[in-house]
N, CA, C and O of each residue as an XYZ file, in Angstrom:
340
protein
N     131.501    100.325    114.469
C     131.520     99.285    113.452
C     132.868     98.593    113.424
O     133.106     97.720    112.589
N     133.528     98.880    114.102
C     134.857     98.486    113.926
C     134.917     97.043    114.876
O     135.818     96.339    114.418
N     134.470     96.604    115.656
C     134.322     94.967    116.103
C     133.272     94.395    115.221
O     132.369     94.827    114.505
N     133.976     92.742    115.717
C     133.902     91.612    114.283
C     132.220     91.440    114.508
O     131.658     91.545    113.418
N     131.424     91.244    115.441
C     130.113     90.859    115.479
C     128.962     92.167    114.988
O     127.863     92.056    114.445
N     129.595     93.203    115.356
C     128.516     94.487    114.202
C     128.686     94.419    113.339
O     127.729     94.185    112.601
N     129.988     94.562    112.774
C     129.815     94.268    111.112
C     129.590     92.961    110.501
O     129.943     92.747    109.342
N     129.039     92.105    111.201
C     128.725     90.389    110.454
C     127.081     91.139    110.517
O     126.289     91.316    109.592
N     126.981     91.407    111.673
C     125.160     91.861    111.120
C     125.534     92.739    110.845
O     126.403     92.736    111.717
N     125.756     93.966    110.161
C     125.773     94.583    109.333
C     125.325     94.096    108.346
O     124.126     94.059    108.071
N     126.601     93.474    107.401
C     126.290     92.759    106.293
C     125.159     91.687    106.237
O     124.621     91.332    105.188
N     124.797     91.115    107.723
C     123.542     90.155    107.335
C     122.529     91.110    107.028
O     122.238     90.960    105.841
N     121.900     91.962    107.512
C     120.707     92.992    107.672
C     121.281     93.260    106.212
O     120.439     92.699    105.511
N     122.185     93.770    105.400
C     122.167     94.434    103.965
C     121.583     93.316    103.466
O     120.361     93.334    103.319
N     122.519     91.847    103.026
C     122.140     90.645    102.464
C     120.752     90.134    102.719
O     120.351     89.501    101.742
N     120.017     90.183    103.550
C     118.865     89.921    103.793
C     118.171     91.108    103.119
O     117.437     90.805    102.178
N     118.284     92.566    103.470
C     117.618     93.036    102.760
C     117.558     93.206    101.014
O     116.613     93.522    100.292
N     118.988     92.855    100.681
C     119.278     92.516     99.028
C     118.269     91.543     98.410
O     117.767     91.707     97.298
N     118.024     90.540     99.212
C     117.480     89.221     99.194
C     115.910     89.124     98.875
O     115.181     88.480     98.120
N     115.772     90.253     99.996
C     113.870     90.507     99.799
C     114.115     91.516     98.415
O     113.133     91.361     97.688
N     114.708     92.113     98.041
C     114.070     92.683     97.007
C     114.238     92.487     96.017
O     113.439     92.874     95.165
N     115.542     91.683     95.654
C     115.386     90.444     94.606
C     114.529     89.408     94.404
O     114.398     89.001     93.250
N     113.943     88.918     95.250
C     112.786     88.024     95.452
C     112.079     88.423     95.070
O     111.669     87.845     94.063
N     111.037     90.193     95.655
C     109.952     90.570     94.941
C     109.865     90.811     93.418
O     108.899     90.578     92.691
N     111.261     91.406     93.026
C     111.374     91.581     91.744
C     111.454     90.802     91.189
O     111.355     91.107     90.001
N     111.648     89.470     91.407
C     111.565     88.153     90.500
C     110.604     87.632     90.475
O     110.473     86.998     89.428
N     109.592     87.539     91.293
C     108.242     87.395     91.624
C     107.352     88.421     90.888
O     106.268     87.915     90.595
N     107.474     89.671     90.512
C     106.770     90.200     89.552
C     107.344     89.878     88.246
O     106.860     89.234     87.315
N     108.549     90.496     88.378
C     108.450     90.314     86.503
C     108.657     88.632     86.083
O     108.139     88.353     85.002
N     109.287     87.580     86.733
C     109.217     86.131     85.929
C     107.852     85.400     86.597
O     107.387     84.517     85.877
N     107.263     85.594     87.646
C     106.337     84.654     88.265
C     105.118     85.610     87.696
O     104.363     84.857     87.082
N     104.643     86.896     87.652
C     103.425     87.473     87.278
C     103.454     87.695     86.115
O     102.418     87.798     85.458
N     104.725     87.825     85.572
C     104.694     88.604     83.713
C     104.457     87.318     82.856
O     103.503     87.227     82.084
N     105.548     86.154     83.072
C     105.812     84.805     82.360
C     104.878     83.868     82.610
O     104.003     83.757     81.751
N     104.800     82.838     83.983
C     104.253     81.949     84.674
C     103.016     81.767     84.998
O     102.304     80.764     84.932
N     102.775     83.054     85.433
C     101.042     83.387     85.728
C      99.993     84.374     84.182
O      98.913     84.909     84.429
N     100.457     84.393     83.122
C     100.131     85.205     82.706
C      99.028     84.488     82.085
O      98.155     85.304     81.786
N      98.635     83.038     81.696
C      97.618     82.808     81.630
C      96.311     83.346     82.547
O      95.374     84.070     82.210
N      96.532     82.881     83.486
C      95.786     83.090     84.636
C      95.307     84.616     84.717
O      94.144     84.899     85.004
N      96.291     85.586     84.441
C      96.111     87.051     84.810
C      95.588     87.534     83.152
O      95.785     88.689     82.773
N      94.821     86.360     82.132
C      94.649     87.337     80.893
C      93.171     88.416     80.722
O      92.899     89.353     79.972
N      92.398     87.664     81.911
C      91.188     88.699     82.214
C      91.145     89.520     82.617
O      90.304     90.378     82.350
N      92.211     89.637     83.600
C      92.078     91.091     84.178
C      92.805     92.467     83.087
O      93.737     92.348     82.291
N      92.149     93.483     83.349
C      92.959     94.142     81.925
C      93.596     95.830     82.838
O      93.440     96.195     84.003
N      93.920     96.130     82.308
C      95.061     97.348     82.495
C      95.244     97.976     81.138
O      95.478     97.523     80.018
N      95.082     99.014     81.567
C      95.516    100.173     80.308
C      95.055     99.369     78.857
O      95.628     99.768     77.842
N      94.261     98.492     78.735
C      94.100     98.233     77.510
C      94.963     96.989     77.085
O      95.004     96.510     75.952
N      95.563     96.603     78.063
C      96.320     95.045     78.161
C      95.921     94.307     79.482
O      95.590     94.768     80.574
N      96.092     92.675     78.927
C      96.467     91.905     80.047
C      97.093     92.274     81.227
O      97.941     93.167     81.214
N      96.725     91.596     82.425
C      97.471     92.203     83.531
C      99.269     91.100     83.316
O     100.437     91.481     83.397
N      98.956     90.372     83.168
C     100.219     89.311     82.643
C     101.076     90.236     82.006
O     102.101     90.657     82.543
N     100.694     90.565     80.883
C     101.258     91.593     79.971
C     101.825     92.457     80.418
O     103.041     92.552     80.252
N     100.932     93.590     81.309
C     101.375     94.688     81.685
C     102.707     94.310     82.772
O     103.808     94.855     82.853
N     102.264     93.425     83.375
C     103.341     93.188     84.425
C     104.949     92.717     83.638
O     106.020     92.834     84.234
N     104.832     92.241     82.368
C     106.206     91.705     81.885
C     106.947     93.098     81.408
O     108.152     93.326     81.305
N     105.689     94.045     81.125
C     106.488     95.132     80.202
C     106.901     96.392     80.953
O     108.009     96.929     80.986
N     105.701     96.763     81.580
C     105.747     97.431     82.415
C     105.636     97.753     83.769
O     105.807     98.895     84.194
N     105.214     96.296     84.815
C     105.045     96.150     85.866
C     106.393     96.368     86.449
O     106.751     97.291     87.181
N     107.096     95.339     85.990
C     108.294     94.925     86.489
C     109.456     96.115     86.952
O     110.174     96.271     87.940
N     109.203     96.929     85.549
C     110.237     98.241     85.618
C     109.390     98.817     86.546
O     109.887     98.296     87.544
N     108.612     99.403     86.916
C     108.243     99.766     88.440
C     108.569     99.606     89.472
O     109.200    100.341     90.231
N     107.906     97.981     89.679
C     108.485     97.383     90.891
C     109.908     97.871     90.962
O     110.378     98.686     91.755
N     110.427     97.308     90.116
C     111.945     97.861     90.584
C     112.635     99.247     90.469
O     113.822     99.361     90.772
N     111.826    100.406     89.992
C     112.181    101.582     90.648
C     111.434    101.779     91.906
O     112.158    102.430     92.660
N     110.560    101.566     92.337
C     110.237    101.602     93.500
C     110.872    100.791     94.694
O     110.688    101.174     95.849
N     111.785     99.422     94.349
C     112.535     98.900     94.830
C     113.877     99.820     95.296
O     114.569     99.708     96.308
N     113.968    100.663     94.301
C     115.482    100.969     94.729
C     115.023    102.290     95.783
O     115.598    102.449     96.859
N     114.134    103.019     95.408
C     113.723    103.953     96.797
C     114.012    103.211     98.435
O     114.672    103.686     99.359
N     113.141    101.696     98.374
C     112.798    101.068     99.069
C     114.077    100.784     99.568
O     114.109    100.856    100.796
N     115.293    100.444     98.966
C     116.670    100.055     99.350
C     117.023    100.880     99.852
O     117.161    100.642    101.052
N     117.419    102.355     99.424
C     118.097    103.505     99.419
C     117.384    103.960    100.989
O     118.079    104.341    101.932
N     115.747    103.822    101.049
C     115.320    104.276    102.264
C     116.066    103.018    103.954
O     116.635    102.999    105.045
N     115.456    102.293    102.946
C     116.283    101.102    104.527
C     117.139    100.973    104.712
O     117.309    100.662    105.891
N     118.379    101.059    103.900
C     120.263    101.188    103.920
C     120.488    101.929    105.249
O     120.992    101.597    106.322
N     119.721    103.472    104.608
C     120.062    104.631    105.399
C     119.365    104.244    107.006
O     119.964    104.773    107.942
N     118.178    103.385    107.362
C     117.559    103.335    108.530
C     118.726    102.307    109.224
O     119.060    102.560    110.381
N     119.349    101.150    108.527
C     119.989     99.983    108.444
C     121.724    100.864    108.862
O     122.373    100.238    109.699
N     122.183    101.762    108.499
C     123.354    102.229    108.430
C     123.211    103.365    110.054
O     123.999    103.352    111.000
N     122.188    104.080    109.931
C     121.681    104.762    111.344
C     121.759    103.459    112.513
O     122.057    103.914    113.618
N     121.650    102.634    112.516
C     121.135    101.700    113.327
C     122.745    101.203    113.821
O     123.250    101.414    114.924
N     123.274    100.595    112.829
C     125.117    100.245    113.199
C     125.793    101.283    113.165
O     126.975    100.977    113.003
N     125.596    102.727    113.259
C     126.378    103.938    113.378
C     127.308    104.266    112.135
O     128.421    104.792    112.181
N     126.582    103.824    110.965
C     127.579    103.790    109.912
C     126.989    104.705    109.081
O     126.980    104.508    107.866
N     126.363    105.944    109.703
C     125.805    106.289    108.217
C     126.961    107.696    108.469
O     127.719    107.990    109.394
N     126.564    108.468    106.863
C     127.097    109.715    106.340
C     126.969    110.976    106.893
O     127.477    111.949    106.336
């Protein structure tokens, strides 16, 4: 890791992967919870809207399952440029 062109992808492969999972997570909780929630008021879940469920409780999912998702690809992403622990 110590020359200038591994560590520029390095950091692109992190930033890109930062990128997708900010995206999905903004895509559930403001585009499915807020935006779409008309649209999603038929479908039902636990006794709520799927709109609903997704603002309250979708979202916090997605994004613990996001951070597995990070934590797992870092480590595949860090194996890959010889940078891991």
């Amino acid at each position: 890791m110590a020359d200038k062109p591994s560590a520029g992808a390095y950091w692109a492969a992190n930033i890109r992967l930062i990128s997708l999972c900010l995206v999905i997570w903004f895509v559930c909780s403001y585009v499915l919870g807020i935006l779409m929630r008309p649209s999603l008021k038929d479908i039902s879940v636990g006794g709520a809207d799927l709109g609903f469920w997704f603002a309250q409780q979708g979202s916090i999912y997605t994004f613990l399952v996001l951070i597995f998702f990070y934590a797992w690809r870092m480590n595949k992403i860090d194996k890959d440029f010889g940078v891991e622990e």
